[in-house]
C-alpha positions as MATLAB code, in Angstrom:
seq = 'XXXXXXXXXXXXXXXXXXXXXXXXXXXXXXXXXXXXXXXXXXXXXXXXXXXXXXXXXXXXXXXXXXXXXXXXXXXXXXXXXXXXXXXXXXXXXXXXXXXXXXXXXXXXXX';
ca = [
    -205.258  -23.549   35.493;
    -207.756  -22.226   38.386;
    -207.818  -18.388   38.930;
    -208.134  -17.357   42.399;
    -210.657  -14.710   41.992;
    -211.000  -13.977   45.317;
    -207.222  -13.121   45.253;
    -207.410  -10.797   42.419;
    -209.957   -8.670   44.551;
    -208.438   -9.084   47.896;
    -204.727   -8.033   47.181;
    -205.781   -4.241   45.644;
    -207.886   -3.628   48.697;
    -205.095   -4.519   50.986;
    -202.505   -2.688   48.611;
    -205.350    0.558   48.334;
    -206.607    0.710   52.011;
    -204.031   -1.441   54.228;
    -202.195   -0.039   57.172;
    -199.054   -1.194   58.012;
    -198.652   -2.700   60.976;
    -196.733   -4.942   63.274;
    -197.609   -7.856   64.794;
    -195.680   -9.490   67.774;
    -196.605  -12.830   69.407;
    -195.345  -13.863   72.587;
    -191.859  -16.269   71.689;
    -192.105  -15.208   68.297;
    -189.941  -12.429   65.875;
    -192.258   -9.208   64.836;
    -194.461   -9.679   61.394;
    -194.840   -6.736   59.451;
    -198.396   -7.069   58.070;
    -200.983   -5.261   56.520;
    -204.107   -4.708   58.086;
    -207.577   -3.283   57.586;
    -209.109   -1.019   60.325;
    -212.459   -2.260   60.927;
    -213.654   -0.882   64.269;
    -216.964   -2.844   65.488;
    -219.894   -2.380   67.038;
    -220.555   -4.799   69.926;
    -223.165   -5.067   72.899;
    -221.728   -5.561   76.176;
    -223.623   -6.579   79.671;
    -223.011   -3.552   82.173;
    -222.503   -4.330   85.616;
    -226.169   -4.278   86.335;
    -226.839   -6.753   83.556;
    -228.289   -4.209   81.012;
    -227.226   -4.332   77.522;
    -225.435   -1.292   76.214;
    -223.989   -1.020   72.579;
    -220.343    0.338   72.156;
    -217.441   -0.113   69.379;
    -214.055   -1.858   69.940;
    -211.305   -1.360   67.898;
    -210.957   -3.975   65.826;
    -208.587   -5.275   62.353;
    -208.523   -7.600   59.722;
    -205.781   -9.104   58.218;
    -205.010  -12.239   55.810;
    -205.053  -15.660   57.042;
    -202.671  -16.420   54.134;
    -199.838  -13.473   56.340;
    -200.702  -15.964   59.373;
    -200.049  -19.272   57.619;
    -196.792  -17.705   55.785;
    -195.542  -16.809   59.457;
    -196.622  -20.311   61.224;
    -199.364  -18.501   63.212;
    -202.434  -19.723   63.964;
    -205.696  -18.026   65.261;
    -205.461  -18.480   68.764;
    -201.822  -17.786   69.239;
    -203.278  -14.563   68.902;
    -204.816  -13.613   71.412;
    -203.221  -11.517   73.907;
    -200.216  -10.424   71.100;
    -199.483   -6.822   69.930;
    -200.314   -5.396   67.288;
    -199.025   -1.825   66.233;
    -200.924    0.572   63.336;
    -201.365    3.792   62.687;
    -199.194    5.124   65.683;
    -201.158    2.986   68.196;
    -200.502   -0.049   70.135;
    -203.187   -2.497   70.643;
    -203.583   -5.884   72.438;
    -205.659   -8.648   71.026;
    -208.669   -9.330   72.750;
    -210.301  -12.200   70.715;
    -210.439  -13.228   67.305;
    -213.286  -13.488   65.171;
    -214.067  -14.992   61.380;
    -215.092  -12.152   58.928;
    -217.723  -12.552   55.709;
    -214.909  -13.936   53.837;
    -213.099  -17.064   54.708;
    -209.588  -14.831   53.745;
    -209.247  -12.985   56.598;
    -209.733  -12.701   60.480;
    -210.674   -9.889   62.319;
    -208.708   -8.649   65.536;
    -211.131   -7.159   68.639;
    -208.133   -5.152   70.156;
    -208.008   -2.969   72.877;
    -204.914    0.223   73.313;
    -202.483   -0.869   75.252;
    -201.669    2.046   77.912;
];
């Protein structure tokens, strides 16, 4: 029998520090995930080509929630996604250290 160590760890964390949240992909029925906030810092090009650092808001969630639900990683870009009393839109997706999860690079949805 093969423990999945990686489990063992991941499934407190999410349990301890996960946000409920809702995801909702375009065709598809709402998932009720949980997520870790993990806002980001990125460097963007400004209009006059300079480089200037700023954060996005940004998630992580479990690939194993996506492959339960059918969902792969670019079906979700441009869904919704709903924690902590604020809706968000996906921007892009992104692999995190782990091969577990996926982060989210979201932006509020107005």
């Amino acid at each position: 029998m093969t423990l999945d160590f990686a489990g063992l760890i991941e499934t407190p964390v999410y349990d301890t520090f996960g946000l409920p949240a809702i995801l909702t992909v375009a065709g598809r029925a709402a998932l009720s995930i949980d997520v870790l906030e993990s806002t980001v810092e990125v460097e963007e090009a400004g209009a006059s080509g300079i480089i200037i650092p700023t954060i996005k808001p940004a998630c992580e969630l479990r690939l194993t929630d996506l492959t339960a639900a059918s969902l792969a990683r670019e079906d979700l870009v441009k869904a919704e996604i709903v924690f902590g009393g604020v809706t968000y839109r996906v921007l892009s997706t992104a692999p995190t250290m782990t091969s577990r999860a996926l982060r989210l690079i979201l932006i509020e949805d107005p």
